[in-house]
TORTIPA-554294 format. One record per atom (N, C-alpha, C, CB): residue in one letter; x, y, z; atom name. Coordinates in Angstrom, 3 decimals, m for minus. Atoms other than C-alpha are relative to their C-alpha. Glycine has a CB too. Example, Ala and Ser with C-alpha at 12.3 -4.5 7.8 and 13.67 -1.06 7.14 Angstrom:
TORTIPA-554294
a, 0.890, m1.190, 0.000, N
a, 12.300, m4.500, 7.800, CA
a, 0.900, 1.200, 0.000, C
a, m0.992, 0.027, 1.246, CB
s, m0.820, m1.190, m0.060, N
s, 13.670, m1.060, 7.140, CA
s, m0.770, 1.090, 0.730, C
s, 0.414, 0.462, m1.415, CB
***
This chain:
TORTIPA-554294
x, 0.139, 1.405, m0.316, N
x, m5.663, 15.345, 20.514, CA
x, m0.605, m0.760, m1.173, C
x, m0.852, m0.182, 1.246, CB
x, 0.702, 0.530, 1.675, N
x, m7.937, 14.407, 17.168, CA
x, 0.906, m0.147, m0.555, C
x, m0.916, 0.890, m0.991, CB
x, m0.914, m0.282, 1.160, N
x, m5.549, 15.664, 15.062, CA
x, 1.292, m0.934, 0.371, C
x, 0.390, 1.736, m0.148, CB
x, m1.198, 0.980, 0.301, N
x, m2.756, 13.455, 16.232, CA
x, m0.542, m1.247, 0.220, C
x, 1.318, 0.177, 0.891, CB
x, m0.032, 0.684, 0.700, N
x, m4.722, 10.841, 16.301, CA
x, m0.572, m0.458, m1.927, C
x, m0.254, m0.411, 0.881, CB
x, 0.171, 0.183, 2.130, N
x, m5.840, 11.261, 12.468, CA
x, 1.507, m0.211, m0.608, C
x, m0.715, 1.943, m1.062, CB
x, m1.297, 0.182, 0.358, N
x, m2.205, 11.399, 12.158, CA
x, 0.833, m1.377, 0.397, C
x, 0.615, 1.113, 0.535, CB
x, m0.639, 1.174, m0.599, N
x, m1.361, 8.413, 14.045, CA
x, m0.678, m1.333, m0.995, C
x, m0.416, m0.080, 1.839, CB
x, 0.475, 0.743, 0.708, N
x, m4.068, 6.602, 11.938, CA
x, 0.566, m0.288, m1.767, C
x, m1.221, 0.456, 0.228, CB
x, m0.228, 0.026, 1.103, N
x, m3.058, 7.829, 8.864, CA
x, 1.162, m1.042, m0.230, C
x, 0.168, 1.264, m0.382, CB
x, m1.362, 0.626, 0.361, N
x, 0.825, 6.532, 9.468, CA
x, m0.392, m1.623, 0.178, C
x, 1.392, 0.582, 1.129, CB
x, 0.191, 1.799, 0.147, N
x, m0.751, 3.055, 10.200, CA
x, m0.833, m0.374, m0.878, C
x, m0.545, m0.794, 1.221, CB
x, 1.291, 0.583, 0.904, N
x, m3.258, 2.994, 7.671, CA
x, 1.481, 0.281, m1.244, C
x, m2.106, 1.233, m0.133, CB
x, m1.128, 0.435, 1.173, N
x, 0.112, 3.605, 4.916, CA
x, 0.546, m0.859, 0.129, C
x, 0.966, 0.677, m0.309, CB
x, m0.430, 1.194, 0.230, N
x, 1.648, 1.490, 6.212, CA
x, m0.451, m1.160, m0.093, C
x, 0.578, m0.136, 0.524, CB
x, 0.845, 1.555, 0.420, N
x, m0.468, m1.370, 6.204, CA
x, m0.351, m0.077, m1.679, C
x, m1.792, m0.100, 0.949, CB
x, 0.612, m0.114, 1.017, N
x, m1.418, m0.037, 2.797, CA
x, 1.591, m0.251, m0.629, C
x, m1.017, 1.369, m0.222, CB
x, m0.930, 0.222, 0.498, N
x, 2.262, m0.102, 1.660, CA
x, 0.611, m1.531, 0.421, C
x, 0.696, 1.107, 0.241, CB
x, 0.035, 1.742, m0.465, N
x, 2.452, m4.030, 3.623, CA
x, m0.827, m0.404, m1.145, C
x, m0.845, m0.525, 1.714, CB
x, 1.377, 0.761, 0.389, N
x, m0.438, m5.076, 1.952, CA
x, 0.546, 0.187, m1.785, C
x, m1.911, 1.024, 0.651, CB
x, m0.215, m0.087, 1.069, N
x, 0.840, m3.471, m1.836, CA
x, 1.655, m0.762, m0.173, C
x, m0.290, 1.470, m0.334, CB
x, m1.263, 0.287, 0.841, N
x, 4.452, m4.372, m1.923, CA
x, 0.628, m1.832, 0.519, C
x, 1.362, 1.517, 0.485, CB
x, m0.051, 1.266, m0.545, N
x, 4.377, m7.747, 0.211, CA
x, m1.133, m0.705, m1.763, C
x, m0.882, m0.030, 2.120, CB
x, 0.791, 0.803, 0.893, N
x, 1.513, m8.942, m2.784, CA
x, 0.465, 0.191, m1.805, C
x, m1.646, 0.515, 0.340, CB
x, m1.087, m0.079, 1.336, N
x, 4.010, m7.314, m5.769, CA
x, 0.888, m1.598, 0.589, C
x, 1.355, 1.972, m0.025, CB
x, m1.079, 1.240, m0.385, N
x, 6.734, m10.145, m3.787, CA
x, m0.909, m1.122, m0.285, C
x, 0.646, m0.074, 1.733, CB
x, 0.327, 1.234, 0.287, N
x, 4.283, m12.793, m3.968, CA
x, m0.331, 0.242, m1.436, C
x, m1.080, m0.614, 0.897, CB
x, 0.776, 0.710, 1.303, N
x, 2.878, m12.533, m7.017, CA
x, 1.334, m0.011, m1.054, C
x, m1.589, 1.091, m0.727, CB
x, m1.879, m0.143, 0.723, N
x, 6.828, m12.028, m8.631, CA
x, 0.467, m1.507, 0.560, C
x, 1.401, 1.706, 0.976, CB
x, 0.209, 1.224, m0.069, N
x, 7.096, m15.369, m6.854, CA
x, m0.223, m1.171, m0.030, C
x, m0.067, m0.048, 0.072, CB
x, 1.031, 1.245, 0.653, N
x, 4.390, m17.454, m7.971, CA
x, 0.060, 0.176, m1.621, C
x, m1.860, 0.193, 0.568, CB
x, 0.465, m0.454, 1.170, N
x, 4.771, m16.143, m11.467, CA
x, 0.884, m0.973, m1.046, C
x, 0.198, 1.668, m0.128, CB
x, m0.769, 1.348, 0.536, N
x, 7.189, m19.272, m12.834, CA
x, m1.148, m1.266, m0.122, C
x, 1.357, m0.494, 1.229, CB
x, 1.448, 1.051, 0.054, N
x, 3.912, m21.274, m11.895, CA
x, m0.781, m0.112, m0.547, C
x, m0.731, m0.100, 0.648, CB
x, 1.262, m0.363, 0.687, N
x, 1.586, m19.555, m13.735, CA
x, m0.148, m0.400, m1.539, C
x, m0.151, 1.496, 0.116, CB
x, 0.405, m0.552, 1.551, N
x, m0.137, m20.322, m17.277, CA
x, 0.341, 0.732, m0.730, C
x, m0.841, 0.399, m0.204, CB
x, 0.639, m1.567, 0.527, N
x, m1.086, m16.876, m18.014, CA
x, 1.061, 0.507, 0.557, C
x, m1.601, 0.736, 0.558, CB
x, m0.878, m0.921, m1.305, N
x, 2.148, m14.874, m16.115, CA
x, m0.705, 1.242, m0.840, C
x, 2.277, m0.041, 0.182, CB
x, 0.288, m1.305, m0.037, N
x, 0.926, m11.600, m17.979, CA
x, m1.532, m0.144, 0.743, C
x, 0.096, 0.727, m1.570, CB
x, 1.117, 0.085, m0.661, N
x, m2.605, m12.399, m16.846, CA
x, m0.195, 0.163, 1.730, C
x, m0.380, m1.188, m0.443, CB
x, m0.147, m0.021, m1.292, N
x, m1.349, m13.117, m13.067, CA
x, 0.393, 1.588, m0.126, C
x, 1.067, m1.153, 0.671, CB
x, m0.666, m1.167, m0.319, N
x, 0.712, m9.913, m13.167, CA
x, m0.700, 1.079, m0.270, C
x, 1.141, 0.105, m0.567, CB
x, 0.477, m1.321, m0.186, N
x, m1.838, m7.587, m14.804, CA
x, m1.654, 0.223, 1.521, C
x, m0.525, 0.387, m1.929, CB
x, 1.226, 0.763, m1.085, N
x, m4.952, m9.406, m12.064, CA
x, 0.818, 0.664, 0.933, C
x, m0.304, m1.975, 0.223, CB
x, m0.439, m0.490, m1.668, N
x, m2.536, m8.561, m8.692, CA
x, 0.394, 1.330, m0.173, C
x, 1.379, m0.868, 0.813, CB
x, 0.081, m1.424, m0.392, N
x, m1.665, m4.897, m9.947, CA
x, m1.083, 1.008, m0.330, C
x, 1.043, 0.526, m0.451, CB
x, 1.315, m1.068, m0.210, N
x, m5.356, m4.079, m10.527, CA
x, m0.297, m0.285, 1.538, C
x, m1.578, m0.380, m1.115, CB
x, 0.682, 0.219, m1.822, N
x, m6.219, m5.453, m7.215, CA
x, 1.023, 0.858, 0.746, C
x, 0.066, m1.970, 0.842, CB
x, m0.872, m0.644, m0.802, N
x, m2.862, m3.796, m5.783, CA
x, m0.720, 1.167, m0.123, C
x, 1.477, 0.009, m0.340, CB
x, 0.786, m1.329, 0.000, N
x, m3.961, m0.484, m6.951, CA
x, m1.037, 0.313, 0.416, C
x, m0.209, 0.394, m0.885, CB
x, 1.567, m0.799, m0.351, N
x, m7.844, m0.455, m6.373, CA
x, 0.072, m0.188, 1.240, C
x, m1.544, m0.590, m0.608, CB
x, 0.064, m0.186, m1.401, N
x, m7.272, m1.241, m2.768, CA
x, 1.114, 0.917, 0.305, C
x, 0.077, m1.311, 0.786, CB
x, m0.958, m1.029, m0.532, N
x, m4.421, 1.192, m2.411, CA
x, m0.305, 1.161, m0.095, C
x, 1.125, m0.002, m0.477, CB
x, 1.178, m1.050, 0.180, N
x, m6.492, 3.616, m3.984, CA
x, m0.991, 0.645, 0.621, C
x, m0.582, m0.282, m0.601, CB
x, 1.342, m0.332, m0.867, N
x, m9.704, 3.034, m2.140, CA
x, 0.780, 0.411, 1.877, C
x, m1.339, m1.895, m0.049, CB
x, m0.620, 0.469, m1.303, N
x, m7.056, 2.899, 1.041, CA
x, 0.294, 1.796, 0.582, C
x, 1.716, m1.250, m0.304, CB
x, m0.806, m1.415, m0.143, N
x, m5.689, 6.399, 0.412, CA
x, m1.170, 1.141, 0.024, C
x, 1.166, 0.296, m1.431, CB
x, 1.099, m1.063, 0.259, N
x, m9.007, 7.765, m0.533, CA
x, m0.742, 0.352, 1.209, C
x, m1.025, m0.473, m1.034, CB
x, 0.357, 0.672, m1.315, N
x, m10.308, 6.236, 2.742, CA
x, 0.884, 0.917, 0.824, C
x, 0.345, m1.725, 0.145, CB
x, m1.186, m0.494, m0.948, N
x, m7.240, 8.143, 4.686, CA
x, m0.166, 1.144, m0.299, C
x, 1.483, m0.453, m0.137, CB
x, 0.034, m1.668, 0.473, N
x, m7.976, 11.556, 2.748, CA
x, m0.940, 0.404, 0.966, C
x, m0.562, 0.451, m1.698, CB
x, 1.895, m0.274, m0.375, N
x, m11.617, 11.688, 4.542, CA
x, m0.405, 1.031, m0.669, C
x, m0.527, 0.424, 1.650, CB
x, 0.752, m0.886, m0.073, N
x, m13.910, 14.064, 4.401, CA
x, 0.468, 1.540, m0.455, C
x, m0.381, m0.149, 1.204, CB
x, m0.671, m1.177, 0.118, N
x, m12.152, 17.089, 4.840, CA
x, 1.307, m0.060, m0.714, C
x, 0.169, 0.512, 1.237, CB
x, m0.902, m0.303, 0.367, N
x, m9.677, 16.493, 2.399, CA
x, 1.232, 0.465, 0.516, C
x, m0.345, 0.454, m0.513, CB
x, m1.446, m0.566, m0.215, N
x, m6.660, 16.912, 4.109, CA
x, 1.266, m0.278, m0.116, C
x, 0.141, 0.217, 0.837, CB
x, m0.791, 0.063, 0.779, N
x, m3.807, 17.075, 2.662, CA
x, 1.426, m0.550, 0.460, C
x, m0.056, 1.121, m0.491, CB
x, m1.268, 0.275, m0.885, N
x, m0.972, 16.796, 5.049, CA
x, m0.588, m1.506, 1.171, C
x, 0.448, 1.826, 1.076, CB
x, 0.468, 1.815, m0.582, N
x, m2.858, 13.497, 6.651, CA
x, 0.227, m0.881, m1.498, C
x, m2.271, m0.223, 0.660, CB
x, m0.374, 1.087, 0.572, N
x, m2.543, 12.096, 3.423, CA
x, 1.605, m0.134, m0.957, C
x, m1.218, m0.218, m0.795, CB
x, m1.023, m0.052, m0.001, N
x, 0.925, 13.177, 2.807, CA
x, 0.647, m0.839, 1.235, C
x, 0.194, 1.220, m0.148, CB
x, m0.112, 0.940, m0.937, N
x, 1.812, 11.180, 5.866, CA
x, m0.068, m1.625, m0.158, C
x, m0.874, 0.372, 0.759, CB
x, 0.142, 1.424, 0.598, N
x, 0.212, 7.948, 4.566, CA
x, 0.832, m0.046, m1.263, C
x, m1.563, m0.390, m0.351, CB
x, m1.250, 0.497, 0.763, N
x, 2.484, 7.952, 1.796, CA
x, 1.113, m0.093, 0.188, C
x, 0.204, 0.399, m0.791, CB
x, m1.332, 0.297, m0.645, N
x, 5.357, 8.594, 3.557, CA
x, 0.136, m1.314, 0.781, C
x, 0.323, 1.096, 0.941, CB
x, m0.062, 1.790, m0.911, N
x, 4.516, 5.442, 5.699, CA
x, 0.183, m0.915, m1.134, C
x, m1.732, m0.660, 0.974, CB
x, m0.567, 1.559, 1.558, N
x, 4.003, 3.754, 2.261, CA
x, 1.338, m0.357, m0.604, C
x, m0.626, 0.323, m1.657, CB
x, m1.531, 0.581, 1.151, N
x, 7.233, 4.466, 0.964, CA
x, 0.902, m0.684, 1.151, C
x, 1.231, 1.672, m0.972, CB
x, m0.757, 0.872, m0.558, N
x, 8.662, 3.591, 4.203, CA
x, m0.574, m1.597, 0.277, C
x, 0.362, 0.677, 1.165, CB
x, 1.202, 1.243, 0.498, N
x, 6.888, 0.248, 4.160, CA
x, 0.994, m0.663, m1.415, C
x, m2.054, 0.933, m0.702, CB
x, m0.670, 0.355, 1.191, N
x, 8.344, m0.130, 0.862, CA
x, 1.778, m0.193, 0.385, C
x, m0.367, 1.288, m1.178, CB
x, m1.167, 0.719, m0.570, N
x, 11.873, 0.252, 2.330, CA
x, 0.355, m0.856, 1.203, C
x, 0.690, 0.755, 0.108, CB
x, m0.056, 1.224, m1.542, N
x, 11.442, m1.859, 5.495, CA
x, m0.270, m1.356, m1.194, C
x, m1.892, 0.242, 1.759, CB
x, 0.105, 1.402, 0.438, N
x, 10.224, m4.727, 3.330, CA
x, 0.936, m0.538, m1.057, C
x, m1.293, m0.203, m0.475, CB
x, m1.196, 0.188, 0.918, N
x, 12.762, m4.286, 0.445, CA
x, 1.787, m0.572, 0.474, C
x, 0.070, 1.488, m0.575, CB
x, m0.837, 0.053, m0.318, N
x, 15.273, m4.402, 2.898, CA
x, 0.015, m1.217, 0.763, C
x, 0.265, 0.996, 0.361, CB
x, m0.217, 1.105, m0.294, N
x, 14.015, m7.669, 4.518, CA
x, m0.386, m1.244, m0.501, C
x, m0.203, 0.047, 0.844, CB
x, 0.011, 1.033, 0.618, N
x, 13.071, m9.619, 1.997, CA
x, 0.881, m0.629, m1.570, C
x, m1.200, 0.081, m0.037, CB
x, m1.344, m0.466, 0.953, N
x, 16.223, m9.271, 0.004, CA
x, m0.666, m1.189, m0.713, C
x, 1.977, m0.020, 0.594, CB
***
């Protein structure tokens, strides 16, 4: 019962983590005709993409390191990545 939900958490904690990274690649690819600085915007939203995707995954590893919970959250990420690729053509 734990164990699936650590597993149930994990697949919603990628995916939110793969929402949250590839929805803020689209905006900031977006806004980037607007910008001053565009290398400045673009290298600013993929440190922030990363250190929260980072701290997100590290966050999802816990404690006990486990390995196949955080194999899971990436699989949500990448799907994440194709759900949103595919609707924000």
């Amino acid at each position: 019962m734990i164990e699936g939900l650590g597993w149930l958490l994990a697949v919603l904690g990628g995916a939110a983590l793969g929402l949250f990274y590839y929805a803020g690649l689209w905006f900031t690819l977006r806004r980037l005709s607007e910008q001053a600085h565009p290398a400045l915007w673009v290298f600013g939203s993929f440190t922030l993409r990363l250190a929260v995707s980072m701290a997100g995954f590290y966050f999802i590893l816990g404690p006990d390191r486990d390995l196949t919970r955080l194999g899971v959250a990436l699989l949500a990420f990448i799907v994440a990545r194709v759900l949103l690729t595919r609707r924000l053509r």
